[in-house]
C-alpha positions as a printed Julia matrix, in Angstrom:
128×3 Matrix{Float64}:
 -111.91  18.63  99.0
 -115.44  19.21  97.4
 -115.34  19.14  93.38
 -115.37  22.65  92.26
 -119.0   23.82  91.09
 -118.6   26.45  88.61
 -116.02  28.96  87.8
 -115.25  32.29  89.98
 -115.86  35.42  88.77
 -112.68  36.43  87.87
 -112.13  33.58  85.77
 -116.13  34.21  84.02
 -114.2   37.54  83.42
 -111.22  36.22  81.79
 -113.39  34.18  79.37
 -115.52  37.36  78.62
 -112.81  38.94  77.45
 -111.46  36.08  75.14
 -115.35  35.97  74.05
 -115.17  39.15  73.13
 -112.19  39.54  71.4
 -113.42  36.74  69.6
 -116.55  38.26  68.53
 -114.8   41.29  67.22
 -112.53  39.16  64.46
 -115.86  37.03  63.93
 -118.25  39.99  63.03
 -115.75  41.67  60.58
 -115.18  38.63  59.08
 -118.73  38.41  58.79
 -118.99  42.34  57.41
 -116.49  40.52  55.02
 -118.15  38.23  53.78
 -121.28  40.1   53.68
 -119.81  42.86  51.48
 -118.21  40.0   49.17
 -121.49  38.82  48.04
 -123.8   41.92  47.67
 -120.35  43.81  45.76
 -120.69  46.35  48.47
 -117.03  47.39  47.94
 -117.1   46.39  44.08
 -116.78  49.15  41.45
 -116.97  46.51  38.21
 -119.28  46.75  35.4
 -119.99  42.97  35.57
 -123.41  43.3   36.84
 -124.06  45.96  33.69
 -122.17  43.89  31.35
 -124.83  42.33  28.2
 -122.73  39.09  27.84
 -121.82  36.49  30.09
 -120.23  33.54  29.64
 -121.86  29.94  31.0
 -118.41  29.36  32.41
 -118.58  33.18  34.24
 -121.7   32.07  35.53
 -121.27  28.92  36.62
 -118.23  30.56  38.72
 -120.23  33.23  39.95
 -122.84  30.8   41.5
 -120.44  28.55  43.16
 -118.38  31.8   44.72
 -122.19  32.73  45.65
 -122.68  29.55  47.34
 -119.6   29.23  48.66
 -119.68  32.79  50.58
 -123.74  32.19  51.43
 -122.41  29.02  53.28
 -119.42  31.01  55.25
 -122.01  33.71  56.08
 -124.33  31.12  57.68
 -121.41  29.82  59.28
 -119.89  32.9   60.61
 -123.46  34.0   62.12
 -124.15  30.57  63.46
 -121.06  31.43  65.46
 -121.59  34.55  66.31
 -124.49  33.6   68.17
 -123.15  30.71  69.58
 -120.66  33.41  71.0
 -123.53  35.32  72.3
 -125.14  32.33  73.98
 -121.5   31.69  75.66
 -122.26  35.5   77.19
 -125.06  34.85  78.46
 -124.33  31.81  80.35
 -121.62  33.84  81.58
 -123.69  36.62  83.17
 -126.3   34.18  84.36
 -122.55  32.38  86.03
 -123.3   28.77  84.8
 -120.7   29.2   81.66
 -118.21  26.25  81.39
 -120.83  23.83  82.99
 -120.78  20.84  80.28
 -124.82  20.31  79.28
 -124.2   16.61  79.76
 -122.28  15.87  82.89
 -122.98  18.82  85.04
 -118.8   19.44  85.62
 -116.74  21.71  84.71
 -115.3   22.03  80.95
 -111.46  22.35  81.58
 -109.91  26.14  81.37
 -107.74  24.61  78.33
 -110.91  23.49  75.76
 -112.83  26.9   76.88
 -109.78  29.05  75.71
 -109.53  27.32  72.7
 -113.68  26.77  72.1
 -114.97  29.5   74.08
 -118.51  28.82  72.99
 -118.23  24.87  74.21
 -121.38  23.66  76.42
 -119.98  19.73  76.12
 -116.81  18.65  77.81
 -114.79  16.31  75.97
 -116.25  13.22  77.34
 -119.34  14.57  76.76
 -118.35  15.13  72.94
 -117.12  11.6   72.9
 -120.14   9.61  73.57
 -122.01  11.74  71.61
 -119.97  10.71  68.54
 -119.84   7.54  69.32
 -124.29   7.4   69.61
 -124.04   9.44  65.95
């Protein structure tokens, strides 16, 4: 029996959905995170307030960082989830960029936006 190719349709369709759901969580996450750090949903006086303590500050700019860095992170996977998409509808999604076989149904539930099949993963760990 010839070594399957790519996935069927039905199963590209069962991934879509996952990918979507995913992308659903992942953007309001990302609305989050985005209304953390411009105080979208904040009603203080902190940004009025004439004093501010070094300590204060120093806090503020590490929350800053912290969320600037979760943003980035949340967006980089948002597109990554976007890229997954695309594969699908151009029907080469779950094709591992390294060994041209199919990424098993189990790591493409769990990492829907995978383009390296474990083995793949491996000895590209192992050159880094």
């Amino acid at each position: 029996m010839a070594e399957k190719k790519r996935y069927t349709d039905e199963e590209l369709m069962e991934f879509k959905d996952i990918i979507l759901q995913k992308m659903e969580i992942a953007r309001a996450d990302y609305d989050q995170i985005l209304a953390a750090l411009t105080h979208r949903d904040n009603n203080s006086v902190e940004d009025t307030s004439p004093t501010y303590k070094v300590m204060e500050e120093g806090y503020a700019t590490q929350s800053k960082e912290e969320l600037n860095t979760l943003a980035a992170r949340q967006k980089k996977f948002l597109e990554n989830l976007h890229y997954a998409l695309l594969r699908i509808e151009n029907k080469t999604y779950g094709i591992c960029r390294v060994t041209g076989k199919l990424i098993p149904k189990e790591r493409l539930r769990a990492v829907p936006h995978a383009t390296l099949s474990i083995e793949a993963k491996q000895m590209k760990n192992r050159k880094d």
